[in-house]
N, C-alpha and C positions, 0 to 999 in steps of 0.2 A: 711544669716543663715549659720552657721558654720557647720562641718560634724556631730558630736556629737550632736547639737541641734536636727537637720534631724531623727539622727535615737532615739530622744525620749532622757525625762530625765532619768537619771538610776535611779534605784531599789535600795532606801538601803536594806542592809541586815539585818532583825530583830538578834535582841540582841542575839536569839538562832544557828541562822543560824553562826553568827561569833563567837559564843565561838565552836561552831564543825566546824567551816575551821581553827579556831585558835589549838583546838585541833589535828585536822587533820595533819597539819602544824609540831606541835609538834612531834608527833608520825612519821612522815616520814622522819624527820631531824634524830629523837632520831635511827630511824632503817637504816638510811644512812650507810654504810661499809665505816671505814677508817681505812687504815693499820696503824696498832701498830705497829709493828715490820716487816721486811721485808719479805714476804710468810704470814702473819697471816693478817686477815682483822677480827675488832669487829663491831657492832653494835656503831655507835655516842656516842649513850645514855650510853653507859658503861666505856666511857673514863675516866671522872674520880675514873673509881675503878678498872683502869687496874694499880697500885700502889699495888694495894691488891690481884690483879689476879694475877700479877709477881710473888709475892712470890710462889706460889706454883707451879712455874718450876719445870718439870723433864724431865730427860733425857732418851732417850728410843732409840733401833735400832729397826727398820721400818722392814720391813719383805716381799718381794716381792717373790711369789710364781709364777713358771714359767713350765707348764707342761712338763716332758723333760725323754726319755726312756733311754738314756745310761747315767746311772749314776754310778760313783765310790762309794763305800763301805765308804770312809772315808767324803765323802763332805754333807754337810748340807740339807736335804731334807726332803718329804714326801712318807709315802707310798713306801716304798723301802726297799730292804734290808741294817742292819744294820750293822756298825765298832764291831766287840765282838769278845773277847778274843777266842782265841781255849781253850779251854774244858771247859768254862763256857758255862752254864744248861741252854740253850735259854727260855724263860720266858713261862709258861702255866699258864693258867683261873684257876677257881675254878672246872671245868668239866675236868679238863687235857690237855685242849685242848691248842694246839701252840697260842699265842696270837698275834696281826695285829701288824705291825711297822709303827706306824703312824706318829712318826715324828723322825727327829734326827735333832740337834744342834751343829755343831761344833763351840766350843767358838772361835777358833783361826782363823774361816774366817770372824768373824765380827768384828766391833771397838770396841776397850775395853768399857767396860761402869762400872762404881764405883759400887764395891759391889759384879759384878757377875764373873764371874772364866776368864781368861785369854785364857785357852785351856781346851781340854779335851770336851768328847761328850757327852750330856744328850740327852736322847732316852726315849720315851714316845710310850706303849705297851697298845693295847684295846684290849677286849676279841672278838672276831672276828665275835661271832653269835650271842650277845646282843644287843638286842635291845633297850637299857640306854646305849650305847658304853661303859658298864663297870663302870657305875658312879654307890655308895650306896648312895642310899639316907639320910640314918641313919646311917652314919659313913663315909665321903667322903675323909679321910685318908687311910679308909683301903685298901689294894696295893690288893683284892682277883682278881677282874678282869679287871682291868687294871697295870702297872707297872710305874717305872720311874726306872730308870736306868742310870749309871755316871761312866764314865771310864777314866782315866787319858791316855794323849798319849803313855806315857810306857807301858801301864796295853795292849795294841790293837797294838803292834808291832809286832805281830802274832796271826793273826786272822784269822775267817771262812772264809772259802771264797765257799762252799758247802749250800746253804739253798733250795735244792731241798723239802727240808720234808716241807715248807712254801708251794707247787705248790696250794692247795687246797686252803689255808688262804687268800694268794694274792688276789684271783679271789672272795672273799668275796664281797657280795654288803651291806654289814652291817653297815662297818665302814666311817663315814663322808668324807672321800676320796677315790676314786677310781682306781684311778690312779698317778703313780708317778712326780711330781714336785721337782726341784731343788730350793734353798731357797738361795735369796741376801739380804744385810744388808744394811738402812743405818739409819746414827746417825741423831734423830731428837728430839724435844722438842717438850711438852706442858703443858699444862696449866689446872686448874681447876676439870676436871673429870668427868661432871655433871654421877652421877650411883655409882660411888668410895665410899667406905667409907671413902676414906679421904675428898672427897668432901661435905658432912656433917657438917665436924667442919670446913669446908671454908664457907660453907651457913649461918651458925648461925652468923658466926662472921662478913661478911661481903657481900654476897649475896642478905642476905634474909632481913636484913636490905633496903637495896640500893630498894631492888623489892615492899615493902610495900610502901615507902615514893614516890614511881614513879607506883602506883597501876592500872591507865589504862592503863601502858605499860608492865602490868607483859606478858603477853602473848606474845608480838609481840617480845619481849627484851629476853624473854627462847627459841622465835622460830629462830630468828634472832643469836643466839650464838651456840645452840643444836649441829648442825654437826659442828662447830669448837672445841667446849671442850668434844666428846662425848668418846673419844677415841678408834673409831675403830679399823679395821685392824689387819693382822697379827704382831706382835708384841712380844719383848724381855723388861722386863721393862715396865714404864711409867703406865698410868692408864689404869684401865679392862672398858669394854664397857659389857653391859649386858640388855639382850630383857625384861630382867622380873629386877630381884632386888639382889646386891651384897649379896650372902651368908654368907658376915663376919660381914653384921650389928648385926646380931640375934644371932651369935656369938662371947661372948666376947673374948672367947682364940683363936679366928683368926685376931680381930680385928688388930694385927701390922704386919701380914701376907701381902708380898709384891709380885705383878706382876711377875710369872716368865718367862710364855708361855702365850701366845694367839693365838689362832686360829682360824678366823673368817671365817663365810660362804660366802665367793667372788666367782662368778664363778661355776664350778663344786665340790668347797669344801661348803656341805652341812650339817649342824647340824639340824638333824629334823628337822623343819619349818624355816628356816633361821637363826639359833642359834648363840651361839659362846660358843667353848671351854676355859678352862682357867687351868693352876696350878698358886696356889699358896705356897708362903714358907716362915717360918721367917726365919729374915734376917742372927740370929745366924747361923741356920743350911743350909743357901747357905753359907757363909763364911768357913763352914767346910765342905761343898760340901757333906751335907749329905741333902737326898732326900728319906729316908725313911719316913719323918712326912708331905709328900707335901700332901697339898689340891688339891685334881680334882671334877672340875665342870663344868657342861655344861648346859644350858638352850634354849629356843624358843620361839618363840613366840605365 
Protein backbone atom coordinates (compact mmCIF):
# COMPACT_ATOMS: atom_id res chain seq x y z
CA UNK A 1 0.00 0.00 0.00
CA UNK A 2 1.58 3.12 -1.11
CA UNK A 3 1.53 6.49 1.22
CA UNK A 4 -1.32 8.24 -0.57
CA UNK A 5 -3.56 5.04 -0.51
CA UNK A 6 -2.73 4.99 3.64
CA UNK A 7 -3.89 8.32 4.19
CA UNK A 8 -7.41 7.79 2.08
CA UNK A 9 -8.66 8.69 -1.34
CA UNK A 10 -8.77 12.52 -1.84
CA UNK A 11 -11.86 14.61 -2.05
CA UNK A 12 -12.68 16.05 -5.24
CA UNK A 13 -13.53 19.44 -5.25
CA UNK A 14 -17.22 20.21 -6.08
CA UNK A 15 -17.58 22.31 -9.18
CA UNK A 16 -18.27 25.30 -6.81
CA UNK A 17 -15.43 24.89 -4.53
CA UNK A 18 -12.97 25.06 -7.78
CA UNK A 19 -14.46 28.03 -9.60
CA UNK A 20 -13.67 29.97 -5.96
CA UNK A 21 -9.94 28.49 -5.65
CA UNK A 22 -9.90 29.31 -9.46
CA UNK A 23 -11.19 32.64 -8.66
CA UNK A 24 -9.21 32.97 -5.81
CA UNK A 25 -6.18 32.08 -7.87
CA UNK A 26 -7.20 34.87 -10.14
CA UNK A 27 -7.48 37.63 -7.96
CA UNK A 28 -4.13 36.96 -6.02
CA UNK A 29 -2.12 36.80 -9.33
CA UNK A 30 -4.13 39.84 -10.66
CA UNK A 31 -3.00 41.81 -7.02
CA UNK A 32 0.58 40.52 -7.26
CA UNK A 33 3.03 43.88 -7.28
CA UNK A 34 5.27 44.05 -10.25
CA UNK A 35 7.63 46.88 -10.87
CA UNK A 36 6.84 48.82 -13.98
CA UNK A 37 9.29 51.07 -13.82
CA UNK A 38 12.05 51.14 -11.35
CA UNK A 39 10.67 52.63 -7.64
CA UNK A 40 6.96 52.10 -8.95
CA UNK A 41 5.35 48.66 -8.18
CA UNK A 42 1.40 48.09 -9.84
CA UNK A 43 -0.97 45.75 -9.25
CA UNK A 44 -0.33 42.35 -12.10
CA UNK A 45 -3.80 42.83 -13.19
CA UNK A 46 -3.09 46.41 -14.42
CA UNK A 47 -0.18 45.74 -16.68
CA UNK A 48 -1.83 45.82 -19.60
CA UNK A 49 -3.06 49.23 -19.18
CA UNK A 50 0.16 50.68 -17.81
CA UNK A 51 0.31 51.77 -21.89
CA UNK A 52 -2.62 54.11 -20.98
CA UNK A 53 -1.25 54.91 -17.34
CA UNK A 54 2.09 56.20 -18.93
CA UNK A 55 0.64 58.73 -20.67
CA UNK A 56 -0.42 60.64 -18.03
CA UNK A 57 3.20 61.18 -16.60
CA UNK A 58 4.05 64.23 -14.68
CA UNK A 59 6.58 65.78 -13.28
CA UNK A 60 6.59 67.19 -9.96
CA UNK A 61 9.35 68.20 -7.09
CA UNK A 62 8.69 66.11 -3.96
CA UNK A 63 8.94 68.36 -0.98
CA UNK A 64 10.60 67.15 2.40
CA UNK A 65 9.89 69.23 5.39
CA UNK A 66 12.51 69.13 8.12
CA UNK A 67 11.77 70.79 11.50
CA UNK A 68 14.79 73.24 11.76
CA UNK A 69 15.13 76.81 14.15
CA UNK A 70 17.99 78.86 12.47
CA UNK A 71 16.71 79.51 9.43
CA UNK A 72 17.84 82.33 6.79
CA UNK A 73 15.27 84.81 5.42
CA UNK A 74 15.88 83.90 1.81
CA UNK A 75 15.85 79.87 1.83
CA UNK A 76 12.67 77.69 1.35
CA UNK A 77 10.62 77.00 4.23
CA UNK A 78 7.65 76.92 6.71
CA UNK A 79 6.44 78.98 9.32
CA UNK A 80 9.07 81.42 9.32
CA UNK A 81 9.96 84.76 8.66
CA UNK A 82 9.87 85.81 5.15
CA UNK A 83 12.43 87.31 1.98
CA UNK A 84 10.35 91.05 1.47
CA UNK A 85 11.32 94.03 0.11
CA UNK A 86 12.09 97.03 2.67
CA UNK A 87 9.12 99.21 2.62
CA UNK A 88 6.59 96.92 1.11
CA UNK A 89 3.27 96.71 3.42
CA UNK A 90 3.69 93.23 5.18
CA UNK A 91 0.28 91.53 4.43
CA UNK A 92 -2.87 92.00 7.00
CA UNK A 93 -6.45 89.85 7.15
CA UNK A 94 -9.59 91.48 6.73
CA UNK A 95 -9.48 92.49 10.75
CA UNK A 96 -5.99 94.36 10.17
CA UNK A 97 -4.52 91.88 11.61
CA UNK A 98 -0.43 90.92 10.56
CA UNK A 99 -1.21 87.63 8.83
CA UNK A 100 0.98 83.90 9.52
CA UNK A 101 4.06 83.04 6.95
CA UNK A 102 3.21 79.87 6.27
CA UNK A 103 5.14 78.92 3.75
CA UNK A 104 7.76 80.42 1.31
CA UNK A 105 9.21 78.76 -1.91
CA UNK A 106 12.35 79.69 -3.45
CA UNK A 107 12.22 78.62 -7.12
CA UNK A 108 16.12 78.64 -7.43
CA UNK A 109 16.75 75.97 -4.64
CA UNK A 110 14.80 73.47 -6.47
CA UNK A 111 15.02 71.60 -10.04
CA UNK A 112 13.62 73.49 -12.55
CA UNK A 113 10.40 71.84 -13.46
CA UNK A 114 8.48 73.19 -17.22
CA UNK A 115 6.12 75.71 -16.66
CA UNK A 116 6.92 76.96 -13.22
CA UNK A 117 9.46 80.21 -12.53
CA UNK A 118 13.26 79.55 -12.42
CA UNK A 119 13.93 81.89 -9.30
CA UNK A 120 12.19 84.21 -7.46
CA UNK A 121 9.97 83.40 -3.99
CA UNK A 122 6.24 82.72 -3.71
CA UNK A 123 5.12 83.17 -0.11
CA UNK A 124 1.88 82.03 1.05
CA UNK A 125 0.10 84.28 4.06
CA UNK A 126 -3.07 82.70 6.52
CA UNK A 127 -4.96 85.09 8.62
CA UNK A 128 -3.46 83.93 11.88
CA UNK A 129 -6.77 83.62 14.16
CA UNK A 130 -9.11 81.67 11.67
CA UNK A 131 -10.33 79.05 12.18
CA UNK A 132 -10.89 78.08 8.06
CA UNK A 133 -6.98 79.14 7.96
CA UNK A 134 -8.35 81.93 5.71
CA UNK A 135 -10.10 79.89 3.10
CA UNK A 136 -13.84 81.63 1.57
CA UNK A 137 -15.76 79.23 0.92
CA UNK A 138 -17.92 81.29 -1.73
CA UNK A 139 -15.14 82.73 -3.35
CA UNK A 140 -11.73 80.75 -2.91
CA UNK A 141 -9.72 83.50 -4.98
CA UNK A 142 -10.34 86.11 -2.96
CA UNK A 143 -6.85 87.09 -1.34
CA UNK A 144 -9.15 88.76 2.12
CA UNK A 145 -7.53 86.51 4.46
CA UNK A 146 -5.01 84.61 3.26
CA UNK A 147 -2.34 86.00 0.62
CA UNK A 148 0.06 84.87 -2.07
CA UNK A 149 2.70 86.82 -2.70
CA UNK A 150 6.00 86.73 -5.64
CA UNK A 151 8.99 88.43 -5.59
CA UNK A 152 11.64 88.45 -8.18
CA UNK A 153 15.48 88.11 -6.70
CA UNK A 154 15.93 91.76 -7.63
CA UNK A 155 12.68 93.03 -6.20
CA UNK A 156 14.38 91.40 -2.16
CA UNK A 157 18.06 92.57 -2.53
CA UNK A 158 17.15 94.69 0.33
CA UNK A 159 15.02 93.44 2.42
CA UNK A 160 13.47 93.32 6.16
CA UNK A 161 15.30 91.94 8.35
CA UNK A 162 13.10 93.48 11.52
CA UNK A 163 9.76 91.32 12.04
CA UNK A 164 9.45 91.88 15.75
CA UNK A 165 5.76 93.20 15.17
CA UNK A 166 5.04 89.16 13.99
CA UNK A 167 6.15 88.17 18.08
CA UNK A 168 2.32 87.63 18.90
CA UNK A 169 1.41 85.99 15.12
CA UNK A 170 4.43 83.38 15.43
CA UNK A 171 3.10 81.87 18.58
CA UNK A 172 -0.37 81.49 16.97
CA UNK A 173 -1.76 77.88 17.58
CA UNK A 174 -4.30 78.50 14.59
CA UNK A 175 -2.35 77.92 11.73
CA UNK A 176 -1.62 74.19 10.40
CA UNK A 177 2.01 74.67 11.31
CA UNK A 178 3.45 75.44 14.34
CA UNK A 179 6.61 75.56 14.24
CA UNK A 180 9.38 76.38 11.72
CA UNK A 181 10.64 73.63 8.97
CA UNK A 182 13.14 74.02 6.18
CA UNK A 183 11.92 72.75 2.80
CA UNK A 184 14.18 70.24 0.24
CA UNK A 185 13.27 69.35 -3.30
CA UNK A 186 13.35 66.54 -5.19
CA UNK A 187 12.26 65.90 -9.00
CA UNK A 188 9.94 62.94 -9.23
CA UNK A 189 7.16 61.53 -11.39
CA UNK A 190 3.60 60.18 -11.53
CA UNK A 191 0.96 58.80 -12.82
CA UNK A 192 -2.73 58.86 -12.87
CA UNK A 193 -4.12 61.00 -10.01
CA UNK A 194 -6.89 58.90 -8.58
CA UNK A 195 -8.98 62.60 -6.80
CA UNK A 196 -7.41 64.96 -9.86
CA UNK A 197 -9.64 66.34 -12.12
CA UNK A 198 -7.56 65.24 -14.65
CA UNK A 199 -7.95 61.82 -13.40
CA UNK A 200 -11.61 61.75 -14.69
CA UNK A 201 -11.05 61.97 -18.25
CA UNK A 202 -8.28 59.13 -17.72
CA UNK A 203 -11.12 57.01 -16.03
CA UNK A 204 -13.78 57.32 -18.67
CA UNK A 205 -11.26 56.72 -21.24
CA UNK A 206 -9.47 53.90 -19.89
CA UNK A 207 -9.81 53.12 -16.18
CA UNK A 208 -13.21 52.56 -15.80
CA UNK A 209 -13.54 50.62 -18.94
CA UNK A 210 -10.50 48.13 -17.94
CA UNK A 211 -12.57 48.01 -13.86
CA UNK A 212 -16.14 46.96 -15.49
CA UNK A 213 -14.80 44.08 -17.77
CA UNK A 214 -12.57 42.77 -14.60
CA UNK A 215 -15.62 43.44 -12.15
CA UNK A 216 -14.89 41.12 -9.11
CA UNK A 217 -11.45 42.79 -9.09
CA UNK A 218 -12.87 46.21 -8.96
CA UNK A 219 -12.08 46.55 -5.34
CA UNK A 220 -9.07 44.75 -4.63
CA UNK A 221 -7.35 46.27 -8.17
CA UNK A 222 -8.51 50.48 -6.76
CA UNK A 223 -7.08 49.07 -3.30
CA UNK A 224 -3.95 47.56 -4.54
CA UNK A 225 -3.17 50.94 -6.82
CA UNK A 226 -4.69 53.89 -4.19
CA UNK A 227 -1.33 54.80 -2.38
CA UNK A 228 0.60 54.55 -5.45
CA UNK A 229 -1.43 57.10 -7.81
CA UNK A 230 -2.94 59.07 -4.84
CA UNK A 231 -0.56 61.82 -4.88
CA UNK A 232 0.30 62.75 -1.58
CA UNK A 233 2.77 64.65 0.15
CA UNK A 234 4.31 67.89 0.18
CA UNK A 235 4.57 68.79 -3.23
CA UNK A 236 5.35 71.51 -6.32
CA UNK A 237 3.52 70.37 -9.32
CA UNK A 238 2.13 66.87 -10.25
CA UNK A 239 -1.33 65.73 -8.93
CA UNK A 240 -3.50 67.35 -5.69
CA UNK A 241 -4.28 64.47 -3.26
CA UNK A 242 -7.72 65.46 -1.52
CA UNK A 243 -9.52 63.84 1.92
CA UNK A 244 -12.90 64.92 0.52
CA UNK A 245 -13.21 65.80 -3.60
CA UNK A 246 -11.19 68.25 -6.01
CA UNK A 247 -12.88 71.68 -5.93
CA UNK A 248 -12.28 72.26 -9.79
CA UNK A 249 -14.78 69.40 -10.89
CA UNK A 250 -17.86 71.62 -9.91
CA UNK A 251 -16.00 74.32 -11.27
CA UNK A 252 -15.73 74.77 -14.86
CA UNK A 253 -13.52 78.00 -14.78
CA UNK A 254 -11.02 76.13 -12.62
CA UNK A 255 -11.14 73.18 -14.45
CA UNK A 256 -7.43 73.86 -16.48
CA UNK A 257 -6.21 75.29 -13.16
CA UNK A 258 -2.84 73.35 -12.42
CA UNK A 259 -0.98 72.18 -9.06
CA UNK A 260 0.97 74.74 -7.67
CA UNK A 261 1.53 74.15 -3.80
CA UNK A 262 0.64 71.41 -1.62
CA UNK A 263 0.81 71.03 1.71
CA UNK A 264 -0.06 67.92 3.37
CA UNK A 265 -0.71 66.96 7.09
CA UNK A 266 2.82 64.57 7.87
CA UNK A 267 3.85 64.83 11.31
CA UNK A 268 3.23 67.96 13.17
CA UNK A 269 1.92 69.72 9.97
CA UNK A 270 -1.94 69.47 10.62
CA UNK A 271 -4.95 70.59 8.62
CA UNK A 272 -7.98 70.11 10.67
CA UNK A 273 -8.45 66.53 10.96
CA UNK A 274 -5.60 65.33 8.81
CA UNK A 275 -6.34 67.57 5.67
CA UNK A 276 -4.35 69.00 2.95
CA UNK A 277 -3.80 72.35 1.83
CA UNK A 278 -3.51 73.25 -2.01
CA UNK A 279 -3.06 76.55 -4.45
CA UNK A 280 -4.09 76.27 -7.58
CA UNK A 281 -3.31 78.48 -10.79
CA UNK A 282 -3.84 78.55 -14.60
CA UNK A 283 -1.11 77.93 -16.43
CA UNK A 284 -1.30 81.59 -18.26
CA UNK A 285 -1.13 83.47 -15.14
CA UNK A 286 2.07 81.10 -13.50
CA UNK A 287 3.85 81.86 -16.77
CA UNK A 288 3.31 85.64 -16.03
CA UNK A 289 4.21 84.88 -12.53
CA UNK A 290 0.93 86.45 -11.61
CA UNK A 291 -0.75 85.09 -8.57
CA UNK A 292 -3.42 87.36 -8.01
CA UNK A 293 -6.27 84.74 -9.50
CA UNK A 294 -4.78 81.61 -7.46
CA UNK A 295 -7.25 79.29 -5.99
CA UNK A 296 -6.72 78.37 -2.06
CA UNK A 297 -8.15 75.43 -0.75
CA UNK A 298 -7.91 73.15 2.08
CA UNK A 299 -10.12 70.22 3.25
CA UNK A 300 -10.47 67.05 6.02
CA UNK A 301 -11.65 64.59 6.63
Amino acid sequence: MGLFDFLGPKKKLSSTTKAESQANNKTKDSLQKIEIRPGLQIPQGLKDLWPEIEKTRLVFNSIEATPQDDLALEQSKLAHYPCMPIGFDYPKDADGKYMFPLAQINFGEMPALEGYPKSGYLQLYLSAFDDVYGMDFDDMQLQKNFRVLFFEEQEVEKYKSDFSFLDDIMTSEMPPVHKPYALTFTQKEEYLGFGDVRYEEMNQSAVLPFLEENEELQDELMGGTYDVFTGTGHKIGGYAFFTQTDPRIDEPKFEEYILLFQLDSIGDIMWGDAGVGHLFIHPDDLAKKDFSKVVYHWDCS
